[in-house]
N, C-alpha and C positions, 0 to 999 in steps of 0.2 A: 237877404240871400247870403249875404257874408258873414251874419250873424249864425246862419244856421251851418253852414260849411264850419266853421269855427268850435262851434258845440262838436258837430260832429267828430272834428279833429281831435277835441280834447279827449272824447268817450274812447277812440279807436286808441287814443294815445297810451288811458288808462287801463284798460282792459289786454294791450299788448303790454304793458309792462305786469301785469297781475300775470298772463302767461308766462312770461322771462322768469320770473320770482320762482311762480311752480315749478317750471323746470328745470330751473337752476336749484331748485330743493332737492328733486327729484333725482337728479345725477348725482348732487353731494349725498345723498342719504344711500342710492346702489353700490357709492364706490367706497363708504364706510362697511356698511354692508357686506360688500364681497371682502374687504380687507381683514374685518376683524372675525370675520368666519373661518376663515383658514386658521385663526391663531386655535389651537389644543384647549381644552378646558384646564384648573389649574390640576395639579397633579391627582392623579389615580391611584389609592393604592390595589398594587396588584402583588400577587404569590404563584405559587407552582403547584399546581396539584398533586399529593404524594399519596404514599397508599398508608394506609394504617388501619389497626383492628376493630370493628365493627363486631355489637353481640346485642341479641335480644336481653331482655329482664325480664325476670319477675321478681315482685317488690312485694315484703311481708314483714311481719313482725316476730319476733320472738324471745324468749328469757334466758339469761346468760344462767349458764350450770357449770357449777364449780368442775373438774376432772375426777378430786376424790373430796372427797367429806365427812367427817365426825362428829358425834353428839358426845360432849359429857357433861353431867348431873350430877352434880357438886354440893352435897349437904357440908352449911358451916360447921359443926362439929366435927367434922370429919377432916378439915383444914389442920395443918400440924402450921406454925411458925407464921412468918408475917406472909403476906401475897405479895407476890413483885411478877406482875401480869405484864408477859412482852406483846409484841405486834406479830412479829415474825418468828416464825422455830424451825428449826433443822429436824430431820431425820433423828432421833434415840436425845434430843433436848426433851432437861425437867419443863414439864408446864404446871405442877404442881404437886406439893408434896404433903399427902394425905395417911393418917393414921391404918386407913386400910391397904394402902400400895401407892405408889408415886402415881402421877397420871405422864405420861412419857408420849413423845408425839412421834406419830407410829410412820409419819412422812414430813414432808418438807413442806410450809405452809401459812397462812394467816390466820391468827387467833382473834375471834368474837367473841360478846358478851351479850348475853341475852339476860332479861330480865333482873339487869345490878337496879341498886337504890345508891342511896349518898355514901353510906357506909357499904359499898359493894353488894351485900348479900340482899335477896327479898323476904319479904315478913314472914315467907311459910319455911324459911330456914335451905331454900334452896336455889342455886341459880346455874346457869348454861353457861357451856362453855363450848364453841364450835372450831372448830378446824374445817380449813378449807382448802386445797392447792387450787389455787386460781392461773397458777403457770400457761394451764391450756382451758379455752373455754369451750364448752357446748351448748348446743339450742337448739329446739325439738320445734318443726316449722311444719305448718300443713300447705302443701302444693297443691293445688285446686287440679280437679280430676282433668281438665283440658290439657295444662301448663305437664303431665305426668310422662308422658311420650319422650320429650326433653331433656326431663332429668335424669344425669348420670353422676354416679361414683367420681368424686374428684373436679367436677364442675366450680369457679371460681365464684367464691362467694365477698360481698363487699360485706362490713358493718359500723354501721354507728350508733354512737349513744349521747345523748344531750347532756353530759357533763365533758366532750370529747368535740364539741360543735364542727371544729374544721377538720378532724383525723378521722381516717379509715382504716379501719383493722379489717385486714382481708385473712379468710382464712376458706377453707371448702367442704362439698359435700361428704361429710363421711360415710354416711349408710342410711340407706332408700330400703321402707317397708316392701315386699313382698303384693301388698293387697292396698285397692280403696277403701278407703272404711265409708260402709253403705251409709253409713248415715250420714256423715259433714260431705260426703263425694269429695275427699281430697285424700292424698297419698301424704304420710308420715316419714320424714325425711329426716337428718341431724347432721346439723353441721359443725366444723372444728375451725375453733381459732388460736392461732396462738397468742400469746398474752403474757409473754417473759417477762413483759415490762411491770406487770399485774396491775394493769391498769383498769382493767375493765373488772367491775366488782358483782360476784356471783347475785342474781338478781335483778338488774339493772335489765330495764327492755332494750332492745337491741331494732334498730331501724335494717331489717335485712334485703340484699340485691343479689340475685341468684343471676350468673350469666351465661346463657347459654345461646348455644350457634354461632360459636364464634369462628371469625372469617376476617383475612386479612381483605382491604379491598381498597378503591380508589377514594379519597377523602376532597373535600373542598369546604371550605367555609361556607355557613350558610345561610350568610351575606352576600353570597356569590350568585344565589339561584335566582332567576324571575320565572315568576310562574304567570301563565297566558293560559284559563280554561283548565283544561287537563295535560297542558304541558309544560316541558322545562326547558329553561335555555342560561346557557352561560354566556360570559362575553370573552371569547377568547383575546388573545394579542401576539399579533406578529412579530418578527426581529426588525422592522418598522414602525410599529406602536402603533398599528393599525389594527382597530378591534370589528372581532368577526363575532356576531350572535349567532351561538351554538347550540341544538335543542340536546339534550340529554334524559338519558333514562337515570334516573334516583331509585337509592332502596331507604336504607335506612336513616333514620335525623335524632340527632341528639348532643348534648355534650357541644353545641355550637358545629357543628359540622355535621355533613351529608352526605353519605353513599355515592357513588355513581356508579352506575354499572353497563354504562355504554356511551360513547360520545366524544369522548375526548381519553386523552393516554397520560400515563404516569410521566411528571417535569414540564405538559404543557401550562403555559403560563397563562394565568386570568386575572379579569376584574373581580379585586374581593370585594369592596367596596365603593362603595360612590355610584352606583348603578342609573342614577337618575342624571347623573353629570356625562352619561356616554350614549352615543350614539353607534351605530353599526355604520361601520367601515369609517369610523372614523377615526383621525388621530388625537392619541391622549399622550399625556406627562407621565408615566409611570413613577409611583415609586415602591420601592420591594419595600415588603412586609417580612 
């Protein structure tokens, strides 16, 4: 009997202290818990939503065209004296002086050579000689019959060229055909760039961005937006750093940034990113962007 009073003791003994254990776990892991829950996640960054210009594209290609251009046809016996072939000529400069009349350059501009050999001249006794003013350029673009409603006189146009990789030469619309042409269904348009620096060389394809509908509007990064289905929402933030998710209406996205066009106002302040690091209504570390 004493034996088994004994066991019993020991089992009740062991089993109340396996309780004490757990709940003395249980209490230290709620009160870590609640403590390190309050603490903020580490910093946020957040910005202010401003407004800036927003524009549709269309994006096309086309070929750089000199402003004015010259042919001349140059038989070697026709050559008077040595050749001393420059790059560049002025307005009333010799470009060469020949037995039948000087050849005199009738604008300002960059001289080419077409079909030279070693000895300058080619085997059938004749070679090219171009003039070009590359100062301003054009390019003849077909706008797809949709894209034609759009386009207007003076519309801002971007360009690039693959010897120019990070520059953009902006230049615009100069003159929109009249008509579709029934057969490609797109409108004949031409654009103007300038090119004082004459960088861009007559010929060269031209990676073209026509912009149209432009509108100044609410801007945000867009790293800021969470999309849930077919909504949006931002996370705004209080003068307490207490962030409110905000649903909003979006228009346009591009260039890192997106439209807003209802939801929040121009200077309120958001989470640009870290979005997975925040919680609604919760407090965060901000730091401006």
């Amino acid at each position: 009997m004493k034996r088994s009073t004994k066991i019993i003791t020991i089992v009740t003994s062991f089993f109340l202290i396996i309780a004490i254990v757990i709940t003395a776990r249980t209490m230290i892991g709620n009160h870590f818990k609640k403590k390190f829950s309050k603490v903020p996640p580490p910093g946020i960054i957040v910005t202010n939503a401003i407004n800036e210009q927003f524009s549709e594209k269309l994006e096309t290609f086309g070929t750089a065209i000199s402003s004015k251009s010259k042919t001349f046809k140059i038989r070697k016996d026709d050559v008077q004296g040595e050749l001393n072939l420059k790059n560049k000529v002025k307005k009333g400069d010799l470009i060469l002086n020949l037995k039948s009349g000087n050849v005199i350059a009738p604008f300002d501009g960059v001289l080419g050579y077409t079909g030279l050999t070693e000895d300058i001249f080619v085997s059938d006794n004749i070679f090219i000689i171009t003039l070009d003013d590359n100062s301003t350029i054009f390019s003849d673009i077909k706008v797809p019959e949709s894209f034609a409603p759009f386009i207007k006189k003076g519309l801002p146009v971007e360009a690039r060229v693959s010897s120019y990789k990070d520059k953009v030469f902006n230049g615009k619309i100069d003159f929109i055909s009249s008509r579709i042409n029934a057969d490609t269904r797109s409108l004949l348009s031409r654009i103007k760039i300038n090119n004082k620096n004459l960088e861009l060389l007559s010929g060269s394809l031209l990676e073209i961005t026509v912009k149209f509908n432009l509108r100044n509007s609410l801007s945000v990064p867009d790293t800021s937006i969470m999309m849930e289905g077919e909504k949006s929402y931002i996370y705004t933030v209080s003068e307490e750093d207490i962030t409110n998710k905000t649903e909003v209406e979006i228009g346009l996205r591009g260039d890192g940034k997106v439209e807003i066009l209802s939801g929040i106002n121009e200077g309120d302040l958001i989470v640009a990113e870290g979005l997975k690091k925040v919680r609604p209504r919760g407090k965060i570390n901000p730091i401006k962007n």
